[in-house]
C-alpha positions as CSV (number, residue, x, y, z in Angstrom):
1,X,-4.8,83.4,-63.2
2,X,-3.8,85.4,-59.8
3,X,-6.8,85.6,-57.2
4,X,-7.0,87.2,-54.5
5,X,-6.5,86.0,-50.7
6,X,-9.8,84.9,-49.0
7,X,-11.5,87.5,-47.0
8,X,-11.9,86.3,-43.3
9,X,-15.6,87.3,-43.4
10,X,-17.5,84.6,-41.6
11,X,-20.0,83.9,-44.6
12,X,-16.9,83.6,-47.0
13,X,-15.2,81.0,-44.9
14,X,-18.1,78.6,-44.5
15,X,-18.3,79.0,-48.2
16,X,-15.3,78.3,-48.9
17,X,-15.0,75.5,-46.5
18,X,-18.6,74.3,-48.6
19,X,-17.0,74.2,-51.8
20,X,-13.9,71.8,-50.4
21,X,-15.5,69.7,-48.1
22,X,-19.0,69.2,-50.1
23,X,-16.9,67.6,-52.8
24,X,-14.9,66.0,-50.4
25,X,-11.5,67.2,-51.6
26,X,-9.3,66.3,-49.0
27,X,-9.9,62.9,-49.2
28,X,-6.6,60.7,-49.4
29,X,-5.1,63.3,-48.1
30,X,-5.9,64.2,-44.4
31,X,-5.6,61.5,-42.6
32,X,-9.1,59.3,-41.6
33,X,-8.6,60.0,-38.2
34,X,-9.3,64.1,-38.4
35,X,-11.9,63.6,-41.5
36,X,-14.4,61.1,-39.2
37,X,-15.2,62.9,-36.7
38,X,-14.7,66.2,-38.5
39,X,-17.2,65.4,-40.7
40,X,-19.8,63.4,-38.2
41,X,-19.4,66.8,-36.1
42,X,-20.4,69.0,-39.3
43,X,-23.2,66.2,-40.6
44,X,-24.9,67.5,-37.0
45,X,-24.8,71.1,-38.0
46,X,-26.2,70.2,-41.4
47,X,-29.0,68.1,-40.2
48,X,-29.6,71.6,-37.6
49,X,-30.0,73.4,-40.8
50,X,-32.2,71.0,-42.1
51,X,-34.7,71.3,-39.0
52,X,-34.9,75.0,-38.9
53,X,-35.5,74.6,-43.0
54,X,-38.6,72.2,-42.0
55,X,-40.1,74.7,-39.2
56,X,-39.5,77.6,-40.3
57,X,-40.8,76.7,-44.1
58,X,-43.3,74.4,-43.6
59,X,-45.0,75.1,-39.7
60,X,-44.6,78.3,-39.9
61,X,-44.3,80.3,-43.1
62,X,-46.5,77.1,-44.5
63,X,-44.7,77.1,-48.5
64,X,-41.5,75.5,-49.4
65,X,-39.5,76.2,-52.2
66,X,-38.7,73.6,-55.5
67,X,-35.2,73.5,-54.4
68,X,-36.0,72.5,-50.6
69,X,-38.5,70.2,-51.2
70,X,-36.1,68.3,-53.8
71,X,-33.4,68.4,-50.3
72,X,-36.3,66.7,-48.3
73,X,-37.2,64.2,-51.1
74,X,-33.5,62.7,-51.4
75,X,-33.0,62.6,-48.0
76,X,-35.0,59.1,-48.5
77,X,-32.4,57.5,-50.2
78,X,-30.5,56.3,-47.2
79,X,-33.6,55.3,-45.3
80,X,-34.3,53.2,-48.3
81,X,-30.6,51.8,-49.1
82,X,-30.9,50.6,-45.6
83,X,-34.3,49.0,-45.5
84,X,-33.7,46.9,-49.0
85,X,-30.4,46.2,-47.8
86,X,-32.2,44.7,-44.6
87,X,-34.4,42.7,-46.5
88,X,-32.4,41.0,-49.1
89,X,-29.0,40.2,-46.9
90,X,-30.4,40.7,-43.6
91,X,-27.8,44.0,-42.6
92,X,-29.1,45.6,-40.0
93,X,-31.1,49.1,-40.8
94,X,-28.9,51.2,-39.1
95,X,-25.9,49.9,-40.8
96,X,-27.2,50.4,-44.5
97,X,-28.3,54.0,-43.5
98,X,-24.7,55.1,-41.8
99,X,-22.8,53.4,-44.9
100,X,-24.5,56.5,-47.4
101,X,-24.6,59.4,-44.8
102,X,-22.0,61.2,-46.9
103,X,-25.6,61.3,-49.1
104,X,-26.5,63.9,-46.8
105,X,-24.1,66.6,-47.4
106,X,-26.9,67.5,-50.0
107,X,-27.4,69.4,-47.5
108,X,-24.6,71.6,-48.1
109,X,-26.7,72.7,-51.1
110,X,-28.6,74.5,-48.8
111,X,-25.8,76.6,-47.2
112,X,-25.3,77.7,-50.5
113,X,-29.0,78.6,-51.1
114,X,-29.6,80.2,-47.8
115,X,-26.6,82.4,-47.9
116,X,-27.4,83.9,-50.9
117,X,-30.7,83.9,-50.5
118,X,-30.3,86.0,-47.3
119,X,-27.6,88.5,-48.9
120,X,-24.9,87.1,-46.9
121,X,-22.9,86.9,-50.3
122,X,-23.4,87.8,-53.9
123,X,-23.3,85.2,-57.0
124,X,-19.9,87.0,-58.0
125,X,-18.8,85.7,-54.5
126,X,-20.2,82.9,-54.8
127,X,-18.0,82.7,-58.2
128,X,-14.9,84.0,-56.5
129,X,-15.2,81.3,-53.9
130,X,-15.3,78.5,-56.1
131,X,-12.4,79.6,-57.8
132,X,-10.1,79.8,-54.9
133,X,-11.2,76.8,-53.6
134,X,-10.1,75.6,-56.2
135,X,-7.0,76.8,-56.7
136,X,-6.1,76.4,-53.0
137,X,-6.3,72.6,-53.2
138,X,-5.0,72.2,-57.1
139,X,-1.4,74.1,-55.5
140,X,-1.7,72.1,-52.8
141,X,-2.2,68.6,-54.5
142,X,0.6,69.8,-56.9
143,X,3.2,70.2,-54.2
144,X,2.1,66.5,-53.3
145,X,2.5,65.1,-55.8
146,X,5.9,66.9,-57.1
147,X,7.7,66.7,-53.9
148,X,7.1,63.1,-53.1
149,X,5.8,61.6,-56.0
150,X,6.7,58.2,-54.8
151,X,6.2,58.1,-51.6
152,X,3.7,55.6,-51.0
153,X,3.4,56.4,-47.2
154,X,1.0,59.3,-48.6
155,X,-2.6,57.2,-49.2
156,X,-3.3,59.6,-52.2
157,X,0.0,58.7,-54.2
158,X,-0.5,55.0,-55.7
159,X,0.9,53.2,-58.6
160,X,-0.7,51.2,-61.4
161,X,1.3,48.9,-64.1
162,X,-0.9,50.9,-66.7
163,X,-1.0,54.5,-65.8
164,X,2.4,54.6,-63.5
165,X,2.2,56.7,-60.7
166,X,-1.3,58.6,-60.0
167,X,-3.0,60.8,-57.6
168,X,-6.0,58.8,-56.2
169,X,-7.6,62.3,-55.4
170,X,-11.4,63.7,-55.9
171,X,-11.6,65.9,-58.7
172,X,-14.9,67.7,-58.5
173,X,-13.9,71.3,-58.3
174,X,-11.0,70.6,-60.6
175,X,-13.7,69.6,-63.1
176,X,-15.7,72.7,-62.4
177,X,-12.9,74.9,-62.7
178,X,-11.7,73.7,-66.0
179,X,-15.0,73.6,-67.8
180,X,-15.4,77.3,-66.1
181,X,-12.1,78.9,-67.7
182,X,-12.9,76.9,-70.7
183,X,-15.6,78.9,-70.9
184,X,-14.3,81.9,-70.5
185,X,-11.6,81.3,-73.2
186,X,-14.0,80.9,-76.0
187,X,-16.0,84.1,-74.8
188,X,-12.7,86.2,-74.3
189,X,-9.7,84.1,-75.6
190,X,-7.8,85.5,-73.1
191,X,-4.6,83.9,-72.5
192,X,-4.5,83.6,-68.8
193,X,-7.8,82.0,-69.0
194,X,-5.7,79.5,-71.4
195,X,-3.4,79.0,-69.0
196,X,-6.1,78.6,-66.0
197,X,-7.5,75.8,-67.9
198,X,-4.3,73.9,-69.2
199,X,-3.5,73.7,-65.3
200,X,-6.4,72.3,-64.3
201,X,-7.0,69.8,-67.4
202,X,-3.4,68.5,-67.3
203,X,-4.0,68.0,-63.7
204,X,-6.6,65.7,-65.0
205,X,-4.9,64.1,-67.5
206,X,-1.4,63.6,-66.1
207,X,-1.3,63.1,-62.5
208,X,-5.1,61.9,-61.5
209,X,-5.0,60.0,-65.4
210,X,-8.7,58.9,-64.6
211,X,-10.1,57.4,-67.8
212,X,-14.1,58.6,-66.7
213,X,-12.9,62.0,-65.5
214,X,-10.7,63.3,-68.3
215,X,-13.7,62.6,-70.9
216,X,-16.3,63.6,-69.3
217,X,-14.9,66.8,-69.0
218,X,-13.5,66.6,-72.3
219,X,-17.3,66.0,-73.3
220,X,-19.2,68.8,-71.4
221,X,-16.1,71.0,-73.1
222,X,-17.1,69.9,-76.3
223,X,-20.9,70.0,-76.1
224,X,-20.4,73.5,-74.7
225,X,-17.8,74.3,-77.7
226,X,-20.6,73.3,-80.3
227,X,-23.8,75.0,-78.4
228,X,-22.3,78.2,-78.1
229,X,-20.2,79.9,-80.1
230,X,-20.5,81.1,-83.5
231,X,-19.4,79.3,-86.7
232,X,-16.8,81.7,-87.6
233,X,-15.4,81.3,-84.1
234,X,-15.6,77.7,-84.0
235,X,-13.5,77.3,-87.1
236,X,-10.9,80.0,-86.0
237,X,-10.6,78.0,-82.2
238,X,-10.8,74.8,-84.2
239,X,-7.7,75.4,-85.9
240,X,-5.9,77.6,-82.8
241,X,-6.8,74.3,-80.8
242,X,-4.8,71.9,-83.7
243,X,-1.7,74.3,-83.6
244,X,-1.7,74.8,-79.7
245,X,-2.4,70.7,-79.2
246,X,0.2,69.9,-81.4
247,X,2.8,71.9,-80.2
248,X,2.2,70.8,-76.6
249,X,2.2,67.2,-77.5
250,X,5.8,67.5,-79.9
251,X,7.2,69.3,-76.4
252,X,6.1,66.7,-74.1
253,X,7.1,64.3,-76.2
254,X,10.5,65.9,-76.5
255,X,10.9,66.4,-72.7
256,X,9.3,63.5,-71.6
257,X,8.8,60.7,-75.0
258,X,7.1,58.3,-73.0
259,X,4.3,60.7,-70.9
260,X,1.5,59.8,-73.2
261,X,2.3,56.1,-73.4
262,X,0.0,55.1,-70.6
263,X,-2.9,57.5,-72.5
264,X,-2.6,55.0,-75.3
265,X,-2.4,52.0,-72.8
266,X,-5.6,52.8,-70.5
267,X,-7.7,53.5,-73.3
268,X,-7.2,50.9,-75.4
269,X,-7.7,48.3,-72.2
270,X,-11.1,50.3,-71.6
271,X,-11.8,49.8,-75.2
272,X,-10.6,45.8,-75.6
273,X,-13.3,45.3,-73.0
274,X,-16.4,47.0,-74.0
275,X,-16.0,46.4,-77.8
276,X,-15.0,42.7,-77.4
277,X,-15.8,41.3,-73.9
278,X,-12.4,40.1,-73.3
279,X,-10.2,41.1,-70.2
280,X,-7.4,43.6,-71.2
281,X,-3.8,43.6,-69.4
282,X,-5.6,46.9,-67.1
283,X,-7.0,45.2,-63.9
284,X,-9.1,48.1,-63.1
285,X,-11.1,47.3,-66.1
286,X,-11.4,43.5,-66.0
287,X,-12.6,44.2,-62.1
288,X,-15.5,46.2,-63.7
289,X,-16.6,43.5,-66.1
290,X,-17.0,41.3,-62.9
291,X,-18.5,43.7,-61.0
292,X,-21.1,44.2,-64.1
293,X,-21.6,40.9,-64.4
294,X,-22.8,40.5,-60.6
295,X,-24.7,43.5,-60.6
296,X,-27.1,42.7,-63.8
297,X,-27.4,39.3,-61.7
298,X,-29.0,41.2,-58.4
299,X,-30.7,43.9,-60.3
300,X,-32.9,41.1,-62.2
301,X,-33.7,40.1,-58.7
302,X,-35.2,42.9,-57.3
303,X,-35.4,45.7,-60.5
304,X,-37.4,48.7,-58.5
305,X,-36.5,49.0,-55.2
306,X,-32.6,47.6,-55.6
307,X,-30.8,45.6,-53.2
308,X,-29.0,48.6,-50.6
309,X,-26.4,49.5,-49.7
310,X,-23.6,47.0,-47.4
311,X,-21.7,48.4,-44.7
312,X,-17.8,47.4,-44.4
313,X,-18.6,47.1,-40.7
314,X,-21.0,44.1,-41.2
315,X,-19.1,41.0,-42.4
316,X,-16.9,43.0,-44.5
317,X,-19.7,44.7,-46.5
318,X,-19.8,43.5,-50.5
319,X,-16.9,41.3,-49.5
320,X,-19.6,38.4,-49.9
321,X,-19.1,39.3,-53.6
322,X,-15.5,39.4,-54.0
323,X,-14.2,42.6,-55.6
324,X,-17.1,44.6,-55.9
325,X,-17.6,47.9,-55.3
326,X,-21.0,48.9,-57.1
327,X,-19.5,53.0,-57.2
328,X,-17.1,51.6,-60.0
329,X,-19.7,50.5,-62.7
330,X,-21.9,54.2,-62.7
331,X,-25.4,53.5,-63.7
332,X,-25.5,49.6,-63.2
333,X,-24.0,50.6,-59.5
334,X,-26.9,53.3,-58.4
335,X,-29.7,50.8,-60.4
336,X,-28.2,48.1,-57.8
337,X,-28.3,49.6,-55.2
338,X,-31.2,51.6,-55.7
339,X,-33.5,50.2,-58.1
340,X,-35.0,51.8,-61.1
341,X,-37.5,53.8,-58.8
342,X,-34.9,54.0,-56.3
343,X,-32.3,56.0,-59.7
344,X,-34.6,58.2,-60.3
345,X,-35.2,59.8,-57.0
346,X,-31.6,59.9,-57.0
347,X,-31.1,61.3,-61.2
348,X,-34.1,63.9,-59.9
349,X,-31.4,66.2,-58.9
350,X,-30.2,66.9,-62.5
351,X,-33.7,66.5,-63.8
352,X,-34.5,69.7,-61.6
353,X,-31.5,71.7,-62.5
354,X,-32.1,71.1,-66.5
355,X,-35.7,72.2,-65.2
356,X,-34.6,75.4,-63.4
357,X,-31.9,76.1,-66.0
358,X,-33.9,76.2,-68.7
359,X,-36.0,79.1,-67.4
360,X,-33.6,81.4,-66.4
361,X,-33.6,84.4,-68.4
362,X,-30.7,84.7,-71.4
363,X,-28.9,87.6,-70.1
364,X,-28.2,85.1,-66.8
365,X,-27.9,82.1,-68.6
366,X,-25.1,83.2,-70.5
367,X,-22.7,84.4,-67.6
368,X,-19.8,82.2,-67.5
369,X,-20.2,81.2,-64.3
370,X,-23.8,80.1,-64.7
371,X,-22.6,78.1,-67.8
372,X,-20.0,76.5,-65.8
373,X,-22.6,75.5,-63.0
374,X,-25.0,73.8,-65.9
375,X,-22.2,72.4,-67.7
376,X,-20.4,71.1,-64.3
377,X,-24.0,69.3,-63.5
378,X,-24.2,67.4,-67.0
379,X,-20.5,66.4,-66.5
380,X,-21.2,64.7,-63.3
381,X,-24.8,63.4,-64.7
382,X,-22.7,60.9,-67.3
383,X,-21.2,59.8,-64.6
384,X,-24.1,58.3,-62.9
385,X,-22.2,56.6,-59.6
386,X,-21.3,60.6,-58.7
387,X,-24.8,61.1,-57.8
388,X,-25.1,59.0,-55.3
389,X,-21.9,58.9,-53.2
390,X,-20.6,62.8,-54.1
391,X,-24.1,64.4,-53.9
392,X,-22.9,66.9,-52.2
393,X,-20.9,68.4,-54.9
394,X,-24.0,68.1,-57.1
395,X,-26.0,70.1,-54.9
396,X,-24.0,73.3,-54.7
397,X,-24.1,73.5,-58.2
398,X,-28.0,73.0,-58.1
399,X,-28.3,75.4,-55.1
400,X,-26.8,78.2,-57.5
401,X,-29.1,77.6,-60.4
402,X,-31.9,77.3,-58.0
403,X,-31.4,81.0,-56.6
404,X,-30.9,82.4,-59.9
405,X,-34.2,80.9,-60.4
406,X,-36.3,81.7,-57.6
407,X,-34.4,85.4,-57.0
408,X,-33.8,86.7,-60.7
409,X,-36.6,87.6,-64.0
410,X,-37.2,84.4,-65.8
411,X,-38.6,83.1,-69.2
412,X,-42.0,82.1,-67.6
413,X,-44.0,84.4,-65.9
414,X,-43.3,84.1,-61.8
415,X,-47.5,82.0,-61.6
416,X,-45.3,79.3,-63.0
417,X,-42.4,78.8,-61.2
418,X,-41.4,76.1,-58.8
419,X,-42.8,77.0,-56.0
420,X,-44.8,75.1,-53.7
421,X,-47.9,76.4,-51.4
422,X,-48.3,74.1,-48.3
423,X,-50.9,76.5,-47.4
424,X,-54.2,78.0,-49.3
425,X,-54.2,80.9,-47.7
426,X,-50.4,81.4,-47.5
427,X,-49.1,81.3,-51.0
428,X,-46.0,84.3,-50.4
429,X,-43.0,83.4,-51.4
């Protein structure tokens, strides 16, 4: 469970920097006032990147990989959030487009892809990175929340009257890192591997208490469980997983008898509402049964193209709605604002990596880290909202699978890989 300090090699620490600030990590917890700017300065650099990938790929070495022409097709879906949103509520362009320019760190996928494509660093540093991201901001949300768990002067600590005191944080790597050393355990069974995971998955469960991110994880965990290992292992970690979970809950419940009350509560509000229709006693999920409601409305108006994206800076944004916020209600939200056409631009992302993944060659497949990556993707896929306003941790998961894909032997022989040729008589990759 001990790592190493961070090697101040220059590739490293933009890496590592990647992995945080692509999943947006410190949100709720730097103040607003050092994030803007700090990320309009770095949204510059990116869109740099992004014009030395269009001359140098497509003027001048005239082909263009799968993975950078999927970067150049979903950098529509602003343009187009802001254009519907123009047309149907009369928003100004310009708004719509700056209210999903966090869409674009996307482009942090390519970072990713262009330093290991040029050798900067390896996949195992790649791996290592991660991993102390990671760790560096799971300690550091831990202190938080343990030395001032009720101080409500810090934006990420709130309270709820279901779930009691939570930390409103992003959890992106946190999922990653848990579906990663759950991995590893039912490869190795290793008990610091155990130990990784329980850290990270109690984080989940106990202090950010999010009803979508606890199964989802739970889910990818599962599916992964079932997939890939052998039915004698299954049966022995089936029972090891009883006797463990048991134990853990009887101590809890000794230390703490009321810690898994509000487990009970949240899920059986979430559950009151989908399988009856009626509001529960959890606000959060009668606000999403109105938010449904209004969305299904819109999206029968205009099903393809969708109705944009509002900016809080013009008349309050979906204020004109009430409470509504269509990144609460996943699919239904994207389908809003995007349309059906509009989704599946923006779901092409994870079509692509189950693509890619799925032609990678079994001795790569099977590396833990690799497995984390696919299983990290499929995690964030059920939870359809993430892909269009936390793209950016999608895409450095993509960007790995895409190297391994264009750089390493694969299933299919290399005449049908996804590679594109903008040029007859260039076709080099």
């Amino acid at each position: 469970m001990m790592i190493k300090l961070l090697s101040f090699k220059p590739w490293s620490a933009l890496l590592f920097m990647t992995a945080i600030l692509s999943t947006n990590m410190l949100g709720q917890i730097v103040s607003d006032s050092i994030m803007i700017p700090t990320y309009a300065a770095l949204l510059v650099l990116l869109f740099f990147l992004l014009a030395y990938m269009i001359t140098d790929k497509v003027l001048f070495k005239k082909s263009i990989s799968s993975f950078e022409l999927l970067i150049l097709a979903l950098c529509i879906v602003p343009i187009q959030a802001g254009i519907t949103a123009q047309l149907h509520f009369g928003q100004p362009w310009l708004y719509g487009f700056l209210s999903l320019r966090g869409f674009y760190f996307i482009l942090w996928g390519l970072v990713v892809y262009y330093a290991l494509l040029w050798n900067k660093v390896s996949l195992q540093s790649i791996e290592a990175i991660f991993l102390k991201a990671s760790w560096f901001i799971l300690v550091a949300y831990y202190t938080i929340y343990f030395i001032s768990p009720n101080d409500q002067s810090i934006s990420a600590i709130g309270h709820s009257e279901i779930k009691g005191d939570v930390m409103g944080t992003p959890t992106k790597l946190f999922t990653f890192a848990a579906i990663y050393y759950f991995v590893k355990l039912c490869k190795n069974l290793r008990l610091s591997d155990i130990i990784s995971f329980l850290m990270f998955f109690s984080y989940l469960v106990f202090i950010r208490k999010g009803r979508t991110v606890i199964l989802i994880t739970l889910l990818a965990c599962i599916i992964f469980f079932i997939k890939h290992t052998t039915i004698p292992r299954k049966i022995v970690y089936f029972a090891m997983a009883i006797v463990t979970g048991l134990t853990i809950w009887l101590l809890i419940l000794i230390i703490s008898p009321h810690s898994f009350d509000f487990i009970a509560k949240m899920y059986a509000a979430a559950f009151t509402v989908v399988f009856t229709g009626e509001e529960s006693q959890d606000a959060s999920v009668n606000a999403r049964l109105y938010e449904a409601s209004i969305a299904m409305e819109w999206i029968s108006r205009n099903p393809w193209f969708g109705n944009g994206n509002l900016s809080n800076q013009w008349h309050g944004g979906f204020e004109i709605f009430g409470h509504f916020y269509p990144s609460d209600i996943g699919i239904i939200g994207v389908v809003f604002i995007m349309g059906i056409l509009g989704t599946i631009l923006v779901l092409s992302q994870f079509l692509y990596a189950y693509y890619i993944s799925h032609h990678i060659s079994p001795e790569i497949n099977s590396q833990p880290f690799i497995l984390a990556c696919k299983f990290t993707l499929f995690a964030f896929f059920i939870q359809t909202a993430h892909a269009l306003y936390f793209a950016g941790a999608n895409m450095i998961f993509v960007a790995v699978l895409a190297y391994v894909y264009h750089s390493y032997p694969r299933v299919r022989h290399a005449s049908n890989h996804l590679y594109i040729p903008l040029s007859i008589k260039s076709k080099s990759t």
